[in-house]
PDB file of N, CA, C and O in Angstrom:
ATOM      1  N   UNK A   1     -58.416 -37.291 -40.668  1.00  0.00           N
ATOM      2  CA  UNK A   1     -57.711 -38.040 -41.661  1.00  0.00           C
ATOM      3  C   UNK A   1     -57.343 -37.069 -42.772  1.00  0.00           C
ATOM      4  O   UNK A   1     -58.101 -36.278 -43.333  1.00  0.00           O
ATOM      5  N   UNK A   2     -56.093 -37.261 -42.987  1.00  0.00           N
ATOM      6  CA  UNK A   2     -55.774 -36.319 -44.048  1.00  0.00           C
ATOM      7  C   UNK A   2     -55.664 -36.938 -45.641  1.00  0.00           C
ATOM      8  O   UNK A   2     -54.677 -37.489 -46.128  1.00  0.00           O
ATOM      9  N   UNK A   3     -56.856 -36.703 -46.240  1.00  0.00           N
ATOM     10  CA  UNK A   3     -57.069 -37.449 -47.781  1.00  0.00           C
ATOM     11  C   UNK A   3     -56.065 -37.120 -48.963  1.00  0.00           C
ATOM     12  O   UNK A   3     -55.685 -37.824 -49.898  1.00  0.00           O
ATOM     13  N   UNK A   4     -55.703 -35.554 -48.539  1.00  0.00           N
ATOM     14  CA  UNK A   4     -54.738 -35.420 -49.968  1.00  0.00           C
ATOM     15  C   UNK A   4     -53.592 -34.655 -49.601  1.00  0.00           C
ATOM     16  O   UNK A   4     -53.800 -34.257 -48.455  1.00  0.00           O
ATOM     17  N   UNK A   5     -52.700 -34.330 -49.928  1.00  0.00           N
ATOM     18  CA  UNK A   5     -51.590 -33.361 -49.787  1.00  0.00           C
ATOM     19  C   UNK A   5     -50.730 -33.330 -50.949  1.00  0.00           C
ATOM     20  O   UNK A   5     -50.070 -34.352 -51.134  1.00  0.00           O
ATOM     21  N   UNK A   6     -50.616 -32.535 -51.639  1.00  0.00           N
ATOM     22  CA  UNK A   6     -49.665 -32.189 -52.645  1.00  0.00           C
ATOM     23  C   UNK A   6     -48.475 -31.496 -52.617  1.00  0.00           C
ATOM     24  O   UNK A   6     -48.494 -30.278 -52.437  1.00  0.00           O
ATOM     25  N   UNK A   7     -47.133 -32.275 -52.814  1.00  0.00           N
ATOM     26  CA  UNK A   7     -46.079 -32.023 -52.373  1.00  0.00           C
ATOM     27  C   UNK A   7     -45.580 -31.117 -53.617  1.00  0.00           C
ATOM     28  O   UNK A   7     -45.610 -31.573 -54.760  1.00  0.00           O
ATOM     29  N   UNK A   8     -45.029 -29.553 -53.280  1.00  0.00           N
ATOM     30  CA  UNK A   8     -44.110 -29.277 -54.198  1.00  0.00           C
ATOM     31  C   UNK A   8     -42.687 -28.763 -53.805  1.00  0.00           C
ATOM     32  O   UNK A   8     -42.350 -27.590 -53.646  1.00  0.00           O
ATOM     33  N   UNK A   9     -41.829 -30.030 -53.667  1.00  0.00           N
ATOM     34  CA  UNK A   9     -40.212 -29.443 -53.457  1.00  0.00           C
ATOM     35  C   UNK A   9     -40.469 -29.183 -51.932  1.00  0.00           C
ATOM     36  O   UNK A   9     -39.360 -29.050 -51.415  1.00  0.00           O
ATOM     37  N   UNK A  10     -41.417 -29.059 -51.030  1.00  0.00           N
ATOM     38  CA  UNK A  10     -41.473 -28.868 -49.619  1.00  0.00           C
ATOM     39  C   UNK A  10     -42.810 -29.448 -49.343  1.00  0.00           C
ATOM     40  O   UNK A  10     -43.868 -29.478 -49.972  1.00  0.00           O
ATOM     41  N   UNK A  11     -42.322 -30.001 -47.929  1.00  0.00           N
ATOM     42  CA  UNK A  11     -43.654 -29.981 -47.186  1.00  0.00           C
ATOM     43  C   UNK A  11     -45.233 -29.203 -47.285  1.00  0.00           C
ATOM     44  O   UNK A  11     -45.444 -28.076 -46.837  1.00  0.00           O
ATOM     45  N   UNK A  12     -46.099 -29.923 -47.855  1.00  0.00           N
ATOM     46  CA  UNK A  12     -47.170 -29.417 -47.797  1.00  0.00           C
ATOM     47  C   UNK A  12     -47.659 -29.072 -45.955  1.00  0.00           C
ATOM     48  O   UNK A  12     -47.695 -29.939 -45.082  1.00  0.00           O
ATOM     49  N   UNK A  13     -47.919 -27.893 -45.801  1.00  0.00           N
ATOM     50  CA  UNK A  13     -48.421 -27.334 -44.644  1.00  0.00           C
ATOM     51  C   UNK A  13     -49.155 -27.938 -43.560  1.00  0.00           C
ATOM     52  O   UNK A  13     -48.746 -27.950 -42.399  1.00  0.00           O
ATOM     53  N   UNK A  14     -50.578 -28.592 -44.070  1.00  0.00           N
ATOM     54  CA  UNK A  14     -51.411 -29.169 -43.380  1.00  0.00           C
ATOM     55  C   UNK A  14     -50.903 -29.715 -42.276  1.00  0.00           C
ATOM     56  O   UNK A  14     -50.645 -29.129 -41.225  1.00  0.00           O
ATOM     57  N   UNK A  15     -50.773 -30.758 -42.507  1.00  0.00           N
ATOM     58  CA  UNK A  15     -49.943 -31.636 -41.696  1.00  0.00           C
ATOM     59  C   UNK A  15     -49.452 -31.034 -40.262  1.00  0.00           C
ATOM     60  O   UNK A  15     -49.594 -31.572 -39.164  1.00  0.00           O
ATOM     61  N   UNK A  16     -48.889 -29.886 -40.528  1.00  0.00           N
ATOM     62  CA  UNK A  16     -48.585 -29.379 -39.659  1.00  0.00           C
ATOM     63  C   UNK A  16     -49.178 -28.620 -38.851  1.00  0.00           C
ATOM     64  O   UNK A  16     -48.763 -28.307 -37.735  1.00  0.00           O
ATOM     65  N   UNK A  17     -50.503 -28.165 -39.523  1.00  0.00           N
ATOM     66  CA  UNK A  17     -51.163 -27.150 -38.735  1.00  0.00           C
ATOM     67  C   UNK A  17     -52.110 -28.350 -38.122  1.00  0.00           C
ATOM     68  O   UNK A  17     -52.845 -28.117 -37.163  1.00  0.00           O
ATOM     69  N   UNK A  18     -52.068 -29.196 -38.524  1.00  0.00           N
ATOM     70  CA  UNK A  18     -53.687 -30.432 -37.507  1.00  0.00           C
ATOM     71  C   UNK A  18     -52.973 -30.614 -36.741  1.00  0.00           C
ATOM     72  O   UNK A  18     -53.434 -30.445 -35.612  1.00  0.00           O
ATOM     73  N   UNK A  19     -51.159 -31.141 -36.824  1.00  0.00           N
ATOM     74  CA  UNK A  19     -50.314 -31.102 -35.522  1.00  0.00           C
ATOM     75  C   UNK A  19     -50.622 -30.088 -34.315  1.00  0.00           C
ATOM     76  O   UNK A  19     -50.846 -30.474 -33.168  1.00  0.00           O
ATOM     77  N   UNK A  20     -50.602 -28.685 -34.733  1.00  0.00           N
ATOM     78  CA  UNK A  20     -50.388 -27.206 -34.157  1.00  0.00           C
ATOM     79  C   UNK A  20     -51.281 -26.930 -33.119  1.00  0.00           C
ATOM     80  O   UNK A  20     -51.190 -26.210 -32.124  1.00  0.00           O
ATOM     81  N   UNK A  21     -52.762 -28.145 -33.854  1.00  0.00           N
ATOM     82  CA  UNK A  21     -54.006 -27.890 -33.170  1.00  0.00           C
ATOM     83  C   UNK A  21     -54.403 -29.532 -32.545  1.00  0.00           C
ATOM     84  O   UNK A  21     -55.546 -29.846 -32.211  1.00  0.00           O
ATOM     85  N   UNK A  22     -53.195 -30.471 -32.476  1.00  0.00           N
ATOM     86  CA  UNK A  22     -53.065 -31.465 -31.189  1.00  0.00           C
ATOM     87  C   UNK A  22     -54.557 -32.619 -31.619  1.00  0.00           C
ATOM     88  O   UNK A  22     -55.244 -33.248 -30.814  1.00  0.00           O
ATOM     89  N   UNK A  23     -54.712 -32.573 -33.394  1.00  0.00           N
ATOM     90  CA  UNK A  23     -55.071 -33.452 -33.545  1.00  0.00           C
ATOM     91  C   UNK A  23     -54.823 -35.033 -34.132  1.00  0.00           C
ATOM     92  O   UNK A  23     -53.931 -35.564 -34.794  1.00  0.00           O
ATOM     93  N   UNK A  24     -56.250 -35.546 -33.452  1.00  0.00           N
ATOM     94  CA  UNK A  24     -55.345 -37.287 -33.510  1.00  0.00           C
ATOM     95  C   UNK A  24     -55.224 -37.405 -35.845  1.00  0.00           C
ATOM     96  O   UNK A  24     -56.250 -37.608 -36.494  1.00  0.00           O
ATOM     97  N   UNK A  25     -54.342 -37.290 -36.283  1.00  0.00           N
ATOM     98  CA  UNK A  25     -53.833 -37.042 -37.571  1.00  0.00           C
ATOM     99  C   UNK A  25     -53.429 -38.736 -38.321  1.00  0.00           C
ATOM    100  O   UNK A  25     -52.643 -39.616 -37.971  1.00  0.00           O
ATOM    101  N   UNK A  26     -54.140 -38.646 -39.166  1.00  0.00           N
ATOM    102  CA  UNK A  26     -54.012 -40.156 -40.105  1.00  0.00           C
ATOM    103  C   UNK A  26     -53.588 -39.765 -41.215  1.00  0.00           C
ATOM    104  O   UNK A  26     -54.433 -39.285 -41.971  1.00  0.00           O
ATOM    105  N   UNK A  27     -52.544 -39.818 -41.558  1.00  0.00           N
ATOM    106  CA  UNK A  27     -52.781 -39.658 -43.258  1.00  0.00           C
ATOM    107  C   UNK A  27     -52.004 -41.078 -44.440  1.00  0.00           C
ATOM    108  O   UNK A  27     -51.107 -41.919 -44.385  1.00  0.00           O
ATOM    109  N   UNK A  28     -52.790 -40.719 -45.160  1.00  0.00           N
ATOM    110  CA  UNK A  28     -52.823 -41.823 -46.412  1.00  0.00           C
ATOM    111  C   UNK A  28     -51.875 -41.757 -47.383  1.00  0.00           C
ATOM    112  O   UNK A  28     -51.540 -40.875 -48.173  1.00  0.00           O
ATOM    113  N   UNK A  29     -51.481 -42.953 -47.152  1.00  0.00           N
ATOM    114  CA  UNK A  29     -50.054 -42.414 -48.134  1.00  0.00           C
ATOM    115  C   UNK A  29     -50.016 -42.494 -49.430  1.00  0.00           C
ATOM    116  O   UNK A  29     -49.242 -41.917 -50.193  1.00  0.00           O
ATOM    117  N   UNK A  30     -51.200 -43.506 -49.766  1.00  0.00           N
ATOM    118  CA  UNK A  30     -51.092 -43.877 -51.143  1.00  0.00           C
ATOM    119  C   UNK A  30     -51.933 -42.972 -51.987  1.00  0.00           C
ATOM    120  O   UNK A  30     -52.100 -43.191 -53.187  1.00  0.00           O
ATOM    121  N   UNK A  31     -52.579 -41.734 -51.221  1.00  0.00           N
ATOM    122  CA  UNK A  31     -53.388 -40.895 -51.678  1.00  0.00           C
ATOM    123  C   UNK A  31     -52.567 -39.461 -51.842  1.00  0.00           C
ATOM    124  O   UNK A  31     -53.006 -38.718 -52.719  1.00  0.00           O
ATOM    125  N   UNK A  32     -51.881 -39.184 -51.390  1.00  0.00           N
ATOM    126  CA  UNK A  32     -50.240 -38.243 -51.291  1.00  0.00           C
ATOM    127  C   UNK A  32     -49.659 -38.159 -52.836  1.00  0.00           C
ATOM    128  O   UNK A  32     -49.825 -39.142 -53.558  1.00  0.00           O
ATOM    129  N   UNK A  33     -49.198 -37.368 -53.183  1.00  0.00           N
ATOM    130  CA  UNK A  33     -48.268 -37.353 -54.442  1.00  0.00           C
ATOM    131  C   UNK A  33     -47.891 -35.987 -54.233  1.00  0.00           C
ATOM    132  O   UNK A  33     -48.314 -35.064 -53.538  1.00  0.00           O
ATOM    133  N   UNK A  34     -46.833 -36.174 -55.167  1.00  0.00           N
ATOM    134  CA  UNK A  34     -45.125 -35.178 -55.318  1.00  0.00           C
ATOM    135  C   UNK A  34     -44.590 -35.367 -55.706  1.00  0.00           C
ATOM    136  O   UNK A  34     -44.104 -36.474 -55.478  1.00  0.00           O
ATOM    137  N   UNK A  35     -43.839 -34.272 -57.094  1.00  0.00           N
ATOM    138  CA  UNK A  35     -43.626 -34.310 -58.201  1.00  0.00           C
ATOM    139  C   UNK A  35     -42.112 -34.960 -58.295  1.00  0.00           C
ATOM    140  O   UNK A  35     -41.675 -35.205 -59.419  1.00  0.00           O
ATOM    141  N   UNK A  36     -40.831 -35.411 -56.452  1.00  0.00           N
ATOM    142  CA  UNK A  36     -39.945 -36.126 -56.659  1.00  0.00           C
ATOM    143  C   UNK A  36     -40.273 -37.389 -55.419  1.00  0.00           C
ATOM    144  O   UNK A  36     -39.967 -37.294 -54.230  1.00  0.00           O
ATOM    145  N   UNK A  37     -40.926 -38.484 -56.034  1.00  0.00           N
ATOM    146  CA  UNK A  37     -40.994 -39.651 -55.408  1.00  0.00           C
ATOM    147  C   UNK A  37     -40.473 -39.555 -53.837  1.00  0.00           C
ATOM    148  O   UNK A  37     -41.062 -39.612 -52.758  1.00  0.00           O
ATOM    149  N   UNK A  38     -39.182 -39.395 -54.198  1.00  0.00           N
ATOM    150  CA  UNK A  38     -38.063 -39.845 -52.911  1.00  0.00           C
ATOM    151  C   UNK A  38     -38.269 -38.899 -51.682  1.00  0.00           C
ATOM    152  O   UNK A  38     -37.871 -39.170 -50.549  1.00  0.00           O
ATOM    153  N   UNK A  39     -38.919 -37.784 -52.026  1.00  0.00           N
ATOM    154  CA  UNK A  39     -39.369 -36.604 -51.248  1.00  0.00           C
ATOM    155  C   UNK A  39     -40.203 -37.116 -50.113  1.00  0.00           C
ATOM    156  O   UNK A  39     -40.004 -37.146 -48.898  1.00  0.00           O
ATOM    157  N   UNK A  40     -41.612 -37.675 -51.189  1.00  0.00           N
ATOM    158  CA  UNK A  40     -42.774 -38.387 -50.643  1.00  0.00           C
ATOM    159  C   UNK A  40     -42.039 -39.357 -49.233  1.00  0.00           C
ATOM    160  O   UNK A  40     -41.991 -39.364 -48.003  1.00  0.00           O
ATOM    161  N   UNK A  41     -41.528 -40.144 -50.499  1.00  0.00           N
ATOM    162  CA  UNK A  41     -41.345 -41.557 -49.457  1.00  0.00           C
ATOM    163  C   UNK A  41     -40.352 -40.793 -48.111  1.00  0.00           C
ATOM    164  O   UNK A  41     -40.557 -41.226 -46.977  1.00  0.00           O
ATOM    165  N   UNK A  42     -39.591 -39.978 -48.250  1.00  0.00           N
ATOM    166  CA  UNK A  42     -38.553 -39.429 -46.821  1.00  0.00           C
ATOM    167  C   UNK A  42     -39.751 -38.806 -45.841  1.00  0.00           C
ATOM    168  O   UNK A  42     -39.731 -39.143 -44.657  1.00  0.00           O
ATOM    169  N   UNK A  43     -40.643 -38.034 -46.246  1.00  0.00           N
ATOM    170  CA  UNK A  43     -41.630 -37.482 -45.356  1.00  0.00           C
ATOM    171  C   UNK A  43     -42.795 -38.803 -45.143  1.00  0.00           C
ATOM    172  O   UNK A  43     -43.438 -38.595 -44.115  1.00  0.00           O
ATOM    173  N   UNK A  44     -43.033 -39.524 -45.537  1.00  0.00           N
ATOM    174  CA  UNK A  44     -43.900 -40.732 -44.743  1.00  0.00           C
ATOM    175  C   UNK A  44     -43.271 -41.580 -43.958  1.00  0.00           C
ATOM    176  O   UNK A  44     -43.658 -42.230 -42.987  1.00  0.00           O
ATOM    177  N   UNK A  45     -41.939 -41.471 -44.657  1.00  0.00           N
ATOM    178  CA  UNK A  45     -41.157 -43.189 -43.651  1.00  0.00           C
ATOM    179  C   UNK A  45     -40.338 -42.225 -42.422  1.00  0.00           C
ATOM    180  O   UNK A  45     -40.118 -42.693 -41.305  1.00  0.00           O
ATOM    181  N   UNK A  46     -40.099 -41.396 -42.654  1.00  0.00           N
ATOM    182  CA  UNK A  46     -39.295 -40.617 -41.381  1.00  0.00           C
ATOM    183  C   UNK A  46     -39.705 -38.868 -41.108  1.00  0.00           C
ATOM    184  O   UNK A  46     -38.728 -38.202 -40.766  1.00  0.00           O
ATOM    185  N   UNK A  47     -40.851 -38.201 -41.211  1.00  0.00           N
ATOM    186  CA  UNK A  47     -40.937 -36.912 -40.931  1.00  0.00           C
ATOM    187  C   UNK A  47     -42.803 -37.062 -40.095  1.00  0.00           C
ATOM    188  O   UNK A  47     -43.225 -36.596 -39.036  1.00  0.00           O
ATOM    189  N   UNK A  48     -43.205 -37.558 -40.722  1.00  0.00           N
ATOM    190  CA  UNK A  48     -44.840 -37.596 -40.378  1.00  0.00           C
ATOM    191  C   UNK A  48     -45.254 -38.407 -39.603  1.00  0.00           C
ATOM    192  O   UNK A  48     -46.342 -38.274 -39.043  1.00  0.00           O
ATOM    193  N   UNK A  49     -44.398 -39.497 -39.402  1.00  0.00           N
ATOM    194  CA  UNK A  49     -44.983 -40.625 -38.240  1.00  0.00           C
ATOM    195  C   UNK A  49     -44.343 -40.019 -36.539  1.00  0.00           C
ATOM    196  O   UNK A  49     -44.815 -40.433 -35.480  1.00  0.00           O
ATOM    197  N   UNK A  50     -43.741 -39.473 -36.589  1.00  0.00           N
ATOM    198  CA  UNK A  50     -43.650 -38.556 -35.418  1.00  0.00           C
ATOM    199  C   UNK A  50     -44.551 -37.887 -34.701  1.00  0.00           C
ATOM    200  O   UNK A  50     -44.610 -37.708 -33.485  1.00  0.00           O
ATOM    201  N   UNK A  51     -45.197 -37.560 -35.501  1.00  0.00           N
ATOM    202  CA  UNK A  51     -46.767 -36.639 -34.785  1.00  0.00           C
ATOM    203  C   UNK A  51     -48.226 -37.810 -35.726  1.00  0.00           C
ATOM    204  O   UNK A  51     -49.415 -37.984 -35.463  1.00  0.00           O
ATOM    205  N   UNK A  52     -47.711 -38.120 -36.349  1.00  0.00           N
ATOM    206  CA  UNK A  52     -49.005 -38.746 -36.992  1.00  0.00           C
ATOM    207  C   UNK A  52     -49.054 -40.021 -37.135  1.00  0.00           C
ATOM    208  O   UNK A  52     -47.945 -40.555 -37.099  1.00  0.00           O
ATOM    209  N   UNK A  53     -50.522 -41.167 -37.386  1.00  0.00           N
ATOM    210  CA  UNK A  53     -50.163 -42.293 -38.040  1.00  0.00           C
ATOM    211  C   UNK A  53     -50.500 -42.254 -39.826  1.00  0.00           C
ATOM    212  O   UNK A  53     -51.434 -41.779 -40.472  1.00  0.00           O
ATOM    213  N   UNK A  54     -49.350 -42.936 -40.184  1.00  0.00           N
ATOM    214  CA  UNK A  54     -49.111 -43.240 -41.852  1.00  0.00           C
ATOM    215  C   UNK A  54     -49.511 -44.487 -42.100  1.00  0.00           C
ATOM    216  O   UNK A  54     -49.010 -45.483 -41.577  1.00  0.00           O
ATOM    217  N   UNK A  55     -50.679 -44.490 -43.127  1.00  0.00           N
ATOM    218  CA  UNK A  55     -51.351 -45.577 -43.211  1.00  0.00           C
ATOM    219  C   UNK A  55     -51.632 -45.892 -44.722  1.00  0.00           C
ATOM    220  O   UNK A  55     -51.552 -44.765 -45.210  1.00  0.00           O
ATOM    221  N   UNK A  56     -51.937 -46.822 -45.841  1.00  0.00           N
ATOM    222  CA  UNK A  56     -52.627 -46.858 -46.599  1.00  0.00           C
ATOM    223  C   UNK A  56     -53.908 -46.787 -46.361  1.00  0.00           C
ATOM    224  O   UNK A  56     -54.292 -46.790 -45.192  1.00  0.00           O
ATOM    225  N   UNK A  57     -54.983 -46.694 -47.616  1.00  0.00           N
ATOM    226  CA  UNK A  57     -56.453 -46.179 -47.688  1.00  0.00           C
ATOM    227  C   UNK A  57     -56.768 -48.135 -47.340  1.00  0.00           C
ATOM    228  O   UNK A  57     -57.713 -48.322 -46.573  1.00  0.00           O
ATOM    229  N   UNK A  58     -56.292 -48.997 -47.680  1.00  0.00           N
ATOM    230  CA  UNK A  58     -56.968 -50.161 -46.985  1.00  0.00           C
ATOM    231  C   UNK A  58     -56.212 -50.589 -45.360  1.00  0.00           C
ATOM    232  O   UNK A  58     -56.635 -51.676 -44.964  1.00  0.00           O
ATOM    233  N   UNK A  59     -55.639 -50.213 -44.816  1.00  0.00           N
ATOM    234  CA  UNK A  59     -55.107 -50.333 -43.458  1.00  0.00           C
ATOM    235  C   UNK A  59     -56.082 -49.294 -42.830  1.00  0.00           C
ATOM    236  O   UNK A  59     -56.608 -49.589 -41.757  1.00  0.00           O
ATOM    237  N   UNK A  60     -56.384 -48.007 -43.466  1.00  0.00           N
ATOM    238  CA  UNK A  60     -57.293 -47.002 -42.641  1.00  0.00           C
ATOM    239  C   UNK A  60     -58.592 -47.642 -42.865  1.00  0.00           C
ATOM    240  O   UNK A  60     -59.270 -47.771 -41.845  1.00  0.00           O
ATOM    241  N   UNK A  61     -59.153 -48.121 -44.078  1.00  0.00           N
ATOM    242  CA  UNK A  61     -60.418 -48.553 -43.689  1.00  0.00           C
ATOM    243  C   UNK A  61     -60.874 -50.043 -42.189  1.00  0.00           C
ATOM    244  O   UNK A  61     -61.871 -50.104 -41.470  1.00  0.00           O
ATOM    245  N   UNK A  62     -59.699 -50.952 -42.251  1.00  0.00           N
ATOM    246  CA  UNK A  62     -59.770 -51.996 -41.896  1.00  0.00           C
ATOM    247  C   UNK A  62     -59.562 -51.098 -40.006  1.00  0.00           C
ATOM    248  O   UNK A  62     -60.231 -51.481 -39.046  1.00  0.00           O
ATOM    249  N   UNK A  63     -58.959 -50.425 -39.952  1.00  0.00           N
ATOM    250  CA  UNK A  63     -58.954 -49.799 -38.956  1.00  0.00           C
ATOM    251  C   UNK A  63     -60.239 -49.330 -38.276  1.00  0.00           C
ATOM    252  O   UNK A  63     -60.413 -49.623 -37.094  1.00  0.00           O
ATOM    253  N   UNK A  64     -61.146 -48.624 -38.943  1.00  0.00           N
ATOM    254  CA  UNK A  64     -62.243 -48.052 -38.917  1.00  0.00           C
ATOM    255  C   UNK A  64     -63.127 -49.552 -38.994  1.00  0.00           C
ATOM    256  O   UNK A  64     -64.017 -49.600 -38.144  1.00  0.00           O
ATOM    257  N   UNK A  65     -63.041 -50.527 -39.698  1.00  0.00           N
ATOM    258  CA  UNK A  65     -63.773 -51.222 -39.231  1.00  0.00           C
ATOM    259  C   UNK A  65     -64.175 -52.161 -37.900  1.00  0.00           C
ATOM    260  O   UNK A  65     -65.281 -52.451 -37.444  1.00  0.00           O
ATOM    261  N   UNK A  66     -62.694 -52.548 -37.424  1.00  0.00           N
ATOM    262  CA  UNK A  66     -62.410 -52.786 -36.302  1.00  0.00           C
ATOM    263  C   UNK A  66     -63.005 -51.937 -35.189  1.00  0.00           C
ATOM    264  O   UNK A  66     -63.186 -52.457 -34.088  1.00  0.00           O
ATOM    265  N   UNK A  67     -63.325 -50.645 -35.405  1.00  0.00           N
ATOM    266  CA  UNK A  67     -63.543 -49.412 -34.100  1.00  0.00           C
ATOM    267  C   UNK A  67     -65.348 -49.788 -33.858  1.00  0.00           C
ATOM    268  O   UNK A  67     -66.000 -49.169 -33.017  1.00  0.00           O
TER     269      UNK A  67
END
């Protein structure tokens, strides 16, 4: 699960390297920030759900509770 990523003007890295290494990748969106909103929201609603699931911190817990 990926807890934080800090966006500046580009893609924060991570993301890509848990991809690189073919893991199962969660990240939280409401825990994410970057200094132009619209950035954020283009890389959660259309760049990261491709290889990953995009979740809020209460959809990931309710998830985990279910398991």
């Amino acid at each position: 699960m990926l807890l934080r990523a800090i966006f500046y003007g580009q893609a924060d890295h991570r993301p890509y390297c848990a991809r690189d290494r073919d893991f199962n990748l969660i990240i939280l969106r409401d825990i994410c920030t970057c200094g132009a909103p619209d950035v954020l929201e283009f890389f959660m609603d259309r760049v990261f759900p491709i290889f990953a699931r995009v979740m809020t911190v209460e959809q990931a817990i309710a998830s985990v509770q279910r398991s």
